[in-house]
C-alpha positions, 0 to 999 in steps of 0.5 A, spaced: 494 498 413 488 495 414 492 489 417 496 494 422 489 497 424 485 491 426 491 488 430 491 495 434 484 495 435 485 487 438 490 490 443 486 496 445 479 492 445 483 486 450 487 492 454 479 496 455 476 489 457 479 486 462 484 492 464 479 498 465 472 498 469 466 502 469 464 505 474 456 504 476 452 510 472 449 515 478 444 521 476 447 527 479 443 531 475 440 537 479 445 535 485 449 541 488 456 539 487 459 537 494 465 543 492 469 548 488 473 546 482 479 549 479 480 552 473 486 547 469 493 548 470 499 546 468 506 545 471 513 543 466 516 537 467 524 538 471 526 533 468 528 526 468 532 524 474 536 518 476 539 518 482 544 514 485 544 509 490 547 510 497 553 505 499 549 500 502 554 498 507 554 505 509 546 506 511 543 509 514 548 516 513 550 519 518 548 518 527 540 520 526 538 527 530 532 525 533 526 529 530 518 528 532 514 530 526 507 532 529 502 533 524 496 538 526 489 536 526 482 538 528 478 537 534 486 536 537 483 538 544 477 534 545 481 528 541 487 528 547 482 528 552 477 522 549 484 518 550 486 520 557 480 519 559 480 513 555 487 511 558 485 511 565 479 506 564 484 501 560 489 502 566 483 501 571 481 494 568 488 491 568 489 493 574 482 490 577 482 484 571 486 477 572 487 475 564 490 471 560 496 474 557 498 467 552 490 468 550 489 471 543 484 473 538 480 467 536 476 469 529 472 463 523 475 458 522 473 458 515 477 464 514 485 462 511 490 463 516 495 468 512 503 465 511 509 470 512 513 469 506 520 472 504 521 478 509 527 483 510 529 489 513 527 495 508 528 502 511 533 503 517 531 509 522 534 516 520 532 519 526 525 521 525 518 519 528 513 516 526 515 511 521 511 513 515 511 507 511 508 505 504 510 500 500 509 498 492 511 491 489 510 491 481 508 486 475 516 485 474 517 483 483 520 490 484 519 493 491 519 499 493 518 501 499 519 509 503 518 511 510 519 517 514 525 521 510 529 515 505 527 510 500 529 503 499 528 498 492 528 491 494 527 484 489 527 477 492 529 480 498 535 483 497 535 490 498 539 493 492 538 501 492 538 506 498 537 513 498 535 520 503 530 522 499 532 529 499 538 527 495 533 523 491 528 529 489 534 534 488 534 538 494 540 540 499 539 537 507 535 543 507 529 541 506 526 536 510 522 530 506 516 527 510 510 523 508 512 519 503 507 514 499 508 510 493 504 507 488 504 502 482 499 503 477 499 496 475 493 499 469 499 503 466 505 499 468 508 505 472 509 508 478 507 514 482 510 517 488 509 523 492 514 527 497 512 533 501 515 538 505 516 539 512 518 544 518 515 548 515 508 552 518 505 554 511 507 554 503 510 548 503 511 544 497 510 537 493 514 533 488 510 528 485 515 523 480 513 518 475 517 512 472 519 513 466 518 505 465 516 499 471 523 499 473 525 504 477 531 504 475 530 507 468 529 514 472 523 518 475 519 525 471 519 530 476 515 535 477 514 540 483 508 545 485 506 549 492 501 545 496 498 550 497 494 552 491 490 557 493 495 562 494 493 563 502 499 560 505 497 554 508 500 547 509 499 542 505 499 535 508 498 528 509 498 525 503 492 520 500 493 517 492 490 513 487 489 512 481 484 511 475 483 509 469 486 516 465 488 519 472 491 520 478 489 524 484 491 527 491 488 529 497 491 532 503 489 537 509 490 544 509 492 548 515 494 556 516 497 557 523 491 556 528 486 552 525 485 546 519 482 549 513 479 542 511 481 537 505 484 539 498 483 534 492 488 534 486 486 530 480 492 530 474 493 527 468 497 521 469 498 519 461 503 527 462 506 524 467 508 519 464 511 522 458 515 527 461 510 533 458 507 538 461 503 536 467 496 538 467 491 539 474 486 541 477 483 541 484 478 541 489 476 545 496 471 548 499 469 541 500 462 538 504 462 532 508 467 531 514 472 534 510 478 532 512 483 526 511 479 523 503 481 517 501 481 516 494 480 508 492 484 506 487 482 500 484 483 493 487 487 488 482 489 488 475 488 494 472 484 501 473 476 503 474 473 509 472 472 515 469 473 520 476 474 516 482 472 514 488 474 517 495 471 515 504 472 520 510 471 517 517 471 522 523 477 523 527 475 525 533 469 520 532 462 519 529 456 515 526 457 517 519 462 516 514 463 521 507 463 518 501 465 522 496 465 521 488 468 525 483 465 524 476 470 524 470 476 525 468 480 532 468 478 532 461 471 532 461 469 537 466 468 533 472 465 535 479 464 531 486 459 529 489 457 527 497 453 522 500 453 521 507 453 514 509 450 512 516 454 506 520 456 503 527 458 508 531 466 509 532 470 512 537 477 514 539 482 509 543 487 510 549 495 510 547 498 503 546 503 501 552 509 496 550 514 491 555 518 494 559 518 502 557 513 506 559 513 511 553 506 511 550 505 509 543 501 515 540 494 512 536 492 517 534 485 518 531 479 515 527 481 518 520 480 513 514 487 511 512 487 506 507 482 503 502 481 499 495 474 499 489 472 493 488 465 490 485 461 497 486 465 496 494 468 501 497 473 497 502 477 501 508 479 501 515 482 505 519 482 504 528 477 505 534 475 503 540 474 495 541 473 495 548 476 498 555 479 504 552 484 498 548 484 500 539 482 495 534 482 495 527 475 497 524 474 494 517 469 497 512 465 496 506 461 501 503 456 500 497 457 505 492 450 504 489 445 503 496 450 508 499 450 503 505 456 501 509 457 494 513 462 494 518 467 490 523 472 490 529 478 487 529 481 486 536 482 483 544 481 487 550 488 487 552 492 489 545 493 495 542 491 494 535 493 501 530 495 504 524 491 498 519 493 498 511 489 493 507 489 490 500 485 486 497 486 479 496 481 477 492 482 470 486 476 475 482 474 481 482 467 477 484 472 476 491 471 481 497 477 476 501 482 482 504 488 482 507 489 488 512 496 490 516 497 492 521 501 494 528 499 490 535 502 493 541 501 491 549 504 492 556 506 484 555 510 486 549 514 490 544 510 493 537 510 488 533 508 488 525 501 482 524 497 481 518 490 477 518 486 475 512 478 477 512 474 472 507 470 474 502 464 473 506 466 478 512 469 473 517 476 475 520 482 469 520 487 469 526 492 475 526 499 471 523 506 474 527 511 477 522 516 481 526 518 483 532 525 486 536 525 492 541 520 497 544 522 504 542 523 510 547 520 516 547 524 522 544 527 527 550 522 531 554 516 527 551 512 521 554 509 519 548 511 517 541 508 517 534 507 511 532 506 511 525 502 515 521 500 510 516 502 503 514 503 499 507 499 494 504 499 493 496 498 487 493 503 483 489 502 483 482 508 478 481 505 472 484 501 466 481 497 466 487 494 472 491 498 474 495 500 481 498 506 486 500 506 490 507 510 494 510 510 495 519 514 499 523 518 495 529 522 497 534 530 496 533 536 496 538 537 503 539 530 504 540 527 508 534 523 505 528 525 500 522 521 497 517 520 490 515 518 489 508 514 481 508 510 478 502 504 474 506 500 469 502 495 463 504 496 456 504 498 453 497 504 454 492 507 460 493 510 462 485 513 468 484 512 469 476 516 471 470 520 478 469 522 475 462 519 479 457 515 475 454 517 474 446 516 467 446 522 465 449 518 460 453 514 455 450 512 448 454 509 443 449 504 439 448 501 441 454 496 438 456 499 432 454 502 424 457 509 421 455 514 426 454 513 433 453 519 439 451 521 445 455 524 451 449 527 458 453 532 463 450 537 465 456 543 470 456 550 468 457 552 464 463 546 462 466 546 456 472 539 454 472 534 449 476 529 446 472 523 442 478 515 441 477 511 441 484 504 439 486 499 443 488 500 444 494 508 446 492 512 440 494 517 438 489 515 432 485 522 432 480 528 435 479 528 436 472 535 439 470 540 442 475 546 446 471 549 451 466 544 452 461 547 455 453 547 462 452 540 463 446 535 457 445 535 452 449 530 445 448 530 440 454 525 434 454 523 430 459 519 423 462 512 425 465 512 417 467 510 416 473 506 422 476 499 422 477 494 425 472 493 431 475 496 440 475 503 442 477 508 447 476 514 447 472 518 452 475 525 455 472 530 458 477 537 461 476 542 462 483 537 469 484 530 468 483 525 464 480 525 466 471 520 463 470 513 458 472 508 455 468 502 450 469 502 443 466 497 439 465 499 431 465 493 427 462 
């Protein structure tokens, strides 16, 4: 028992050192909280739900009905006109300026260009705008990706699962899905995602879905609630989530039918979700500060930080301050928020983008915050502003939690568009700020195009690399503005020997509506997808370090046509160690180092539909 014990406490010690962060100690000791908090609640677990796949020759489902989902916001009048008038100034230097259409942005040198890796079609168009996308990857290379009103999986490219999310949470064609976002949770090995209810002017509901396991296909725990949880009959929406080390939090914009009643925090038990039991919550309303559209951070690599959280506000119409918010314990332990108000460079609304060749407008929307990570005492999010002449850049931020102090930085060039950034981090440490942002760019000279660009650890901006571009959209009947999006995915790849990022962005098709593109986007370097194998000793490369000859033993199922290379560093292949049909169980290889340098490669294992396996060699 003593044994037992002693190994239990080993795995929990490993799992609480270098999976779980502590946040900074803060005093709030006679502060005032920042809001009212609830009592606990609960709601029963549906079920357990594993939905069926469309017939992936078949999608999308049926001819879309064209449908434009309009989220409210505050300040919407003084908004629309900051962006008309800010569209006549873009319009009057274009048409007084000579420039060069061919010049780009030109950034550090000393920042890594980021590399477009294995990239696909996810979401098709069903009909609806904006295209809100959001995107998962887990440790095991499941993408899961969701926009506007369908959900996709993907692995190694191949997209293998396709669903309208109403058939997905249950519903009939009834209830109109919107705004969906999912999450990894790589400290829980679990996904989260969230849908709620649109076409509705108030009482809508929610369905928060946990995995049973980090493979979706084991089936979701599904819960719903109201989103309104006041019982006034508001509208619940636009969704923000993210986790901590021992829950999972929500925040979304309440509305009754003339006017925004500000933004609501939920924060669950995430450990009950998993489980299927009973879900407890609480929540927080009432809230000081900006108070509309909080970004909780969840935490930036492996792992999760606690206890409580993190979250950030930007103003929407425009501001010198930005919101920082922290909630301070976990469910259990009565926690509360807090507010400080952090000053920054002045930010303000942009113009509507333009696209070749259709005169619909792309709808940019405002100034909220739209995405954000924790790393290192470091709150970093972004979100779009004014860059020059009317024309949006992205706006990047880092916000010190302990000096309560932000730095911030734009992106852009006058001349382009740039909207709706997501970023990840992109950090080798948790000592590294590296980032990768996504992000879409537009211009009267081309179609919306899906970029991504690399920011260093020191605050210097690479170039924006290209991903993917087709079509322009069109507007939907009777209007001369199109959404563009609410929202794009970025989160970073737990399947990569390297850092590496998952995105997806929004372009347009040949039927003038929106699709996703998913696109893996690393720096220079071998790029690795690593193992799915469960690791039970079933590779063993030895001796390594080592000189001569070294031995490869790995259990494999039946049937089994495999590649065994080594690469260098820079992933060029330096051997073809075996090509064939591999026996079932254990397999031994042995191989001849003779005539490779001294010096570190990989040893990559592959079948005919992904890399199995990958590990670094020492050759002495």
């Amino acid at each position: 028992m003593r044994k037992f014990f002693f190994l239990y406490f080993l795995l929990f010690f490993h799992s609480a050192i270098f999976s779980q962060y502590q946040k900074p100690s803060t005093d709030y000791s006679g502060l005032t909280p920042a809001g009212r908090v609830s009592e606990l609640r609960s709601v029963a677990c549906q079920g357990l739900i594993n939905p069926k796949s469309l017939d992936l020759n078949l999608k999308p489902k049926l001819t879309p009905i064209l449908k434009e989902i309009k989220h409210k916001t505050p300040n919407a009048a003084i908004i629309e006109a900051i962006k008309r008038e800010k569209l006549i100034q873009k319009l009057s230097f274009e048409s007084n300026s000579i420039q060069a259409r061919d010049a780009d942005e030109t950034q550090s040198p000393s920042a890594v260009i980021p590399e477009v890796g294995l990239n696909f079609t996810g979401n098709e168009f069903d009909g609806t705008a904006p295209s809100d996308n959001h995107i998962a990857i887990s440790k095991k290379g499941t993408v899961i990706s969701v926009a506007n009103s369908t959900i996709v999986y993907a692995k190694n490219g191949v997209v293998n699962f396709y669903q309208a999310l109403d058939q997905f949470i249950g519903e009939d064609e009834s209830y109109s899905p919107c705004d969906p976002v999912v999450i990894f949770d790589s400290g829980s090995d679990r996904f989260i995602m969230f849908v709620q209810e649109c076409g509705k002017d108030y009482d809508n509901q929610i369905a928060l879905l946990f995995s049973k396991t980090d493979d979706p296909n084991d089936g979701w725990w599904l819960y719903k609630i109201a989103g309104d949880q006041s019982g006034n009959g508001y509208f619940f929406d636009y969704p923000k989530i993210a986790v901590s080390s021992h829950d999972f939090f929500l925040t979304a914009n309440l509305f009754s039918s003339n006017s925004s009643e500000g933004a609501m925090v939920i924060q669950f038990d995430k450990a009950k979700g998993f489980s299927g039991s009973n879900l407890q919550y609480l929540y927080y309303s009432q809230l000081q500060g900006i108070n509309f559209t909080l970004v909780p951070v969840g935490f930036g690599q492996t792992g999760n930080y606690g206890p409580g959280i993190y979250l950030v506000a930007s103003d929407n119409s425009g501001s010198d301050k930005i919101s920082l918010y922290d909630i301070n314990n976990d469910i259990d332990k009565s926690p509360q928020i807090f507010h400080s108000s952090v000053n920054t460079t002045a930010y303000e609304v942009p113009a509507n983008a333009q696209q070749k060749g259709n005169p619909c407008l792309l709808d940019i929307g405002d100034c909220r915050a739209l995405s954000g990570f924790y790393l290192n005492n470091t709150v970093h999010f972004v979100f779009h502003s004014d860059y020059g002449q009317g024309y949006a850049g992205i706006n990047y931020n880092r916000l010190n939690v302990v000096s309560k102090t932000n730095v911030s930085k734009k992106f852009g060039f006058v001349g382009y568009d740039y909207g709706y950034p997501s970023v990840a981090s992109f950090g080798s440490s948790v000592n590294d700020a590296s980032a990768m942002i996504g992000f879409g760019r537009s211009s009267k000279d081309f179609s919306p195009q899906i970029r991504v660009l690399n920011v260093d650890n020191d605050f210097n901006f690479s170039n924006s690399t290209y991903v993917y571009e087709l079509w322009d959209v069109d507007c939907f009947p009777g209007d001369d503005v199109l959404r563009w999006g609410d929202y794009t995915g970025c989160a970073r790849n737990y399947n990569s020997n390297i850092p590496s990022v998952y995105l997806n962005g929004m372009y347009g098709n040949f039927d003038g509506g929106w699709n996703t593109r998913i696109a893996e986007v690393h720096s220079g370097g071998p790029f690795i997808a690593t193992t799915d194998l469960d690791k039970k000793n079933e590779v063993n490369v030895f001796p390594n370090p080592g000189s001569g000859r070294f031995n490869l033993k790995i259990n494999l199922p039946p049937n089994n046509e495999i590649q065994i290379e080594l690469l260098d560093m820079n992933g060029k292949i330096m051997a073809l160690f075996f090509e064939g049909k591999a026996s079932a169980g254990e397999n031994l290889f042995n191989f001849n180092k003779s005539g490779l340098s001294a010096g570190s490669y990989f040893l990559v294992i592959k079948n005919k539909d992904e890399i199995i396996h990958n590990e670094k060699i020492i050759i002495q």
